[in-house]
Short mmCIF file of the C-alpha atoms (twelve columns), coordinates in Angstrom:
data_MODEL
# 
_entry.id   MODEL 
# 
loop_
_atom_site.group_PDB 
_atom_site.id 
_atom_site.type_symbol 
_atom_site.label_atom_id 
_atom_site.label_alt_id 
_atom_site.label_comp_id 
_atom_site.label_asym_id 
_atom_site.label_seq_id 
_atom_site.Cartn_x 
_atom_site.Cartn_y 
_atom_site.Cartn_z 
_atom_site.pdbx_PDB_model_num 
ATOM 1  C CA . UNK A 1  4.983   -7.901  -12.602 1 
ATOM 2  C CA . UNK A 2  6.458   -10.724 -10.280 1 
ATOM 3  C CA . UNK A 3  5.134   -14.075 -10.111 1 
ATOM 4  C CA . UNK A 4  4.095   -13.522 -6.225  1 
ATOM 5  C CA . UNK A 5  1.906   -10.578 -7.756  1 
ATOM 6  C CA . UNK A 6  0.418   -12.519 -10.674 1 
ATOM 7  C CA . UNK A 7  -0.208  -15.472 -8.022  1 
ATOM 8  C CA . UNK A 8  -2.085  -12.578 -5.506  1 
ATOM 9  C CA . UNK A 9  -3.900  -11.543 -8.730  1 
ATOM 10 C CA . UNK A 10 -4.954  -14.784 -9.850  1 
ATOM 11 C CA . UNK A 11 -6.175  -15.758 -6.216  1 
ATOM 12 C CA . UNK A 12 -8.891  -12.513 -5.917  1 
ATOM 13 C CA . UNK A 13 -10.057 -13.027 -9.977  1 
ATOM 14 C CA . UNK A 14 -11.136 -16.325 -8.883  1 
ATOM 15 C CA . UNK A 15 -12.525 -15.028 -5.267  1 
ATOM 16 C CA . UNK A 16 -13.792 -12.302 -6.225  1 
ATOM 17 C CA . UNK A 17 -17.034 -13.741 -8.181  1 
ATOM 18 C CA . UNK A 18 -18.019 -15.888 -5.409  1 
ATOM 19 C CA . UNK A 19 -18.499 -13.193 -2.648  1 
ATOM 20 C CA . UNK A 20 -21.356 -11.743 -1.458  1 
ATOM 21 C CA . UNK A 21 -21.701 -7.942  -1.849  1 
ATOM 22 C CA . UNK A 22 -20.649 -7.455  1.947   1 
ATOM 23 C CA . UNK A 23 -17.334 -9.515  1.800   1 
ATOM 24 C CA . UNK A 24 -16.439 -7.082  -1.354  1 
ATOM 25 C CA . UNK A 25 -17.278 -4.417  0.371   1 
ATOM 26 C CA . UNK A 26 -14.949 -5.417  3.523   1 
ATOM 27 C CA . UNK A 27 -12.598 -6.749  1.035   1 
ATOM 28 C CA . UNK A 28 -12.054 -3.504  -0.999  1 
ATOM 29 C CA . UNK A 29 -11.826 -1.668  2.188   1 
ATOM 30 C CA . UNK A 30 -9.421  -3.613  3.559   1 
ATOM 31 C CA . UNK A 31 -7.633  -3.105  0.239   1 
ATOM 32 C CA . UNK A 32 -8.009  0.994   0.802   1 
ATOM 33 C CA . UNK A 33 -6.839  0.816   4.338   1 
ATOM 34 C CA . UNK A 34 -3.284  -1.252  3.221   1 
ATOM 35 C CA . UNK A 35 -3.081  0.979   0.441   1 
ATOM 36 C CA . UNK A 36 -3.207  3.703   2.739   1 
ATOM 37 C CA . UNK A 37 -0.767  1.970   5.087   1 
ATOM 38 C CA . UNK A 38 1.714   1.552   2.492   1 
ATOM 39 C CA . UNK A 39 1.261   5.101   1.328   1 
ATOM 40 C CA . UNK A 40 2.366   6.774   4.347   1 
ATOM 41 C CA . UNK A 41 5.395   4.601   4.982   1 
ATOM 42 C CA . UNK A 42 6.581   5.380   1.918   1 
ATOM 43 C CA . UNK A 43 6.174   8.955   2.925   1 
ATOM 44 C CA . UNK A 44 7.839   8.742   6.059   1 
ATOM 45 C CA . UNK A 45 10.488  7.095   4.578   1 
ATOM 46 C CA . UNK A 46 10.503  9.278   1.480   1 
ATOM 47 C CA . UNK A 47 10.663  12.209  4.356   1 
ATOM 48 C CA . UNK A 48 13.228  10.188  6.620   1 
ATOM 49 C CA . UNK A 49 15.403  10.198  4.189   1 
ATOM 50 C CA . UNK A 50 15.521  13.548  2.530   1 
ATOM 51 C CA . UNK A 51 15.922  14.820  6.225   1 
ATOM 52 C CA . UNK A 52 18.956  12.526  6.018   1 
ATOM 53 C CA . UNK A 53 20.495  13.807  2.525   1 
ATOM 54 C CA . UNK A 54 20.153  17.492  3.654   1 
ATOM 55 C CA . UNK A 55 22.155  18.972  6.277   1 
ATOM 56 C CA . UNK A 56 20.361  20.815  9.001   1 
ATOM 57 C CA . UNK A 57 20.366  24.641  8.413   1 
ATOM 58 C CA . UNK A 58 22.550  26.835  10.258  1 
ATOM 59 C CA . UNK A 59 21.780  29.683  12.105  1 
ATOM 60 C CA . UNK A 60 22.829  33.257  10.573  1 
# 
């Protein structure tokens, strides 16, 4: 784990306690909706560039 990870960590263990139910709630669903984000540019890319690596079929 990098030290910019442990530092995010560290930030929400201490947040975390001190919200109310509804700023978790927005909170973890922000967290979902990056998580989300993240996952489908990695599967672009993941697609991007396996469309890349293979040469197009040819025609028979």
């Amino acid at each position: 784990m990098s030290d910019k990870e442990r530092e995010i960590l560290d930030v929400f263990k201490k947040l975390v306690p001190v919200l109310t139910d509804f700023e978790k709630e927005k909170l973890l669903a922000f967290g979902e909706g990056m998580a989300f984000k993240a996952a489908q540019q990695q599967k672009d890319s993941t697609s991007l560039a396996d469309s890349i690596k293979k040469p197009p079929a040819r025609a028979a």
